[in-house]
Structure formats: C-alpha cells, structure tokens
C-alpha positions in Angstrom: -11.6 -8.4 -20.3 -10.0 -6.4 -23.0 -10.6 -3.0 -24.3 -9.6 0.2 -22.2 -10.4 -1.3 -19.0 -7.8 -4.4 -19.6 -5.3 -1.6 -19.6 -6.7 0.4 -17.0 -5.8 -2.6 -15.4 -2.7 -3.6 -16.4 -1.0 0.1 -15.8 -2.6 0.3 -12.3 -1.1 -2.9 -11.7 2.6 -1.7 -12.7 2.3 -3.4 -15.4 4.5 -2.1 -18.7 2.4 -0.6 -21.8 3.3 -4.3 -23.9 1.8 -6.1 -21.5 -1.3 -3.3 -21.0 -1.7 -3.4 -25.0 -1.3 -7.1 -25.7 -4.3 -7.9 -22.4 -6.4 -4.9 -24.5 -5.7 -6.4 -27.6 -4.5 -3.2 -28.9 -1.2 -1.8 -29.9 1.4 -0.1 -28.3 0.6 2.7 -29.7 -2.6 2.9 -28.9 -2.5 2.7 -25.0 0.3 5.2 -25.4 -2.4 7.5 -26.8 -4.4 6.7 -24.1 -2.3 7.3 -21.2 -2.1 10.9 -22.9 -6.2 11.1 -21.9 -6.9 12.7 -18.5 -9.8 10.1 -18.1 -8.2 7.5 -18.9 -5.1 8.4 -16.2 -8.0 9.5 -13.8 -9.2 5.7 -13.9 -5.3 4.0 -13.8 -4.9 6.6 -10.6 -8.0 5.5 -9.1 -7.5 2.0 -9.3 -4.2 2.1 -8.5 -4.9 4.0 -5.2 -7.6 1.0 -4.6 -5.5 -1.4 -5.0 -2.8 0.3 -2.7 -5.9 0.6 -0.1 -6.7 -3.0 -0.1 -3.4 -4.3 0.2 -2.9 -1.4 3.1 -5.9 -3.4 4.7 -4.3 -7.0 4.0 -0.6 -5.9 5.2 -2.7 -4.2 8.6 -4.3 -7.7 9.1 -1.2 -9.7 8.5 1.2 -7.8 10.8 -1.5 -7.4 13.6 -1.1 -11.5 13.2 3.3 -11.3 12.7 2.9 -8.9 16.1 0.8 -11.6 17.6 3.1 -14.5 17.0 6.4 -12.6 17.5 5.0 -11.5 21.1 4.3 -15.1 21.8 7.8 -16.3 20.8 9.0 -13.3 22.8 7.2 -14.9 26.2 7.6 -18.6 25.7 10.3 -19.9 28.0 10.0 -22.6 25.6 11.6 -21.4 22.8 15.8 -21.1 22.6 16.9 -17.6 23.5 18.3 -16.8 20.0 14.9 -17.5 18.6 12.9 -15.2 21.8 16.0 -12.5 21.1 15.5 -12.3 17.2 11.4 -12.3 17.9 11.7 -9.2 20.4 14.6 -7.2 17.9 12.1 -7.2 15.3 9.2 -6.1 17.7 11.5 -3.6 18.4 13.0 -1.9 15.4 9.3 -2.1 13.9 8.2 0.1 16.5 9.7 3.0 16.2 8.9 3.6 12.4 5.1 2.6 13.6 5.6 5.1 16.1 6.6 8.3 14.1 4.1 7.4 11.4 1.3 7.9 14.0 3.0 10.5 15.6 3.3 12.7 12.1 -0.6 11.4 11.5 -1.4 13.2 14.2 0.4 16.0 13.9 -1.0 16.4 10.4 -4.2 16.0 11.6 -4.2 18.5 14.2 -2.5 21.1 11.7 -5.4 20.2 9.1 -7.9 20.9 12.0 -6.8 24.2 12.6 -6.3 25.4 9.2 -10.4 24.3 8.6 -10.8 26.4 12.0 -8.9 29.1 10.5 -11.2 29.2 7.3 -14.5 29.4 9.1 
C-alpha cells in the first residue's frame, strides 16, 4: 500500500510522520501537508478509533479468559497458597476499577436518557 492510505495508516497506528512518509513514499513534508486536511485527519481518527475498538474486543476476550484462569488458581487446593493469594489479589484490585467504570457507564447513560426525554 502506499499513497495517502499508507499514511492514514501509519498515523492511526502511532506511528511518527518519517515512518508515515517513507510507507507512502512521500516526504515529510508532504504528510505534514496532509495532516493539515480535515479529510485526511477525519480518516487517521476513524481508523484510529477502529483500531482502538478491535483491540477493546481482543483485551474483553482475553481477560474474560485471565478471570477464568485466575478464579481457578484461586479454588485449587492444589496450588501453593502464595500462588492462590497472588491469583485472588489481582481478582481483586481489578474489580474495583471494573466496577466504577460500569458504575459511571451507567450513570452516564441514565443522564443521556433523560436529557433525550428532556428534548422531546
């Protein structure tokens, strides 16, 4: 791929403009011109926030999995109780971020509903 949509690509990825122009095979310059272009940041923005989305989805699979295996270190008698103290810590302090999150989700939501209620 080269062209704008090699640094479309490059920028939504974090990458630095040098590395954006060189995958583009354009200058420096030249991306720089095009970061000044609304369309062109619309597109690094939108596939920025896609890429942020699928990884969201990836990291939701993956801890549902970490969860999964800390709980079962947490319950097998099996395992030394350093390792079974350590697994339920981190069940622990991961909850209560998780927790809030949802909590302010919710509230946000419920504000958000009431505002649309209040427009109608």
């Amino acid at each position: 791929m080269k062209g704008r949509p090699a640094a479309v690509a490059a920028l939504a990825a974090g990458e630095p403009v040098s590395v954006a122009a060189d995958r583009a095979g354009v200058s420096r310059r030249t991306v720089q011109r095009w970061q000044t272009d609304p369309t062109f940041a619309a597109e690094v923005r939108a596939l920025r926030s896609q890429i942020l989305d699928d990884t969201a989805g990836r990291l939701a699979s993956a801890a549902a999995d970490a969860v999964a295996t800390l709980a079962t270190l947490v319950n097998d008698p099996e395992q030394p109780g350093h390792v079974r103290v350590k697994a339920g810590d981190v069940l622990l302090r991961a909850l209560l971020p998780v927790r809030e999150h949802v909590d302010i989700e919710q509230r946000l939501a419920a504000i958000e509903a009431d505002e649309e209620g209040h427009r109608r």
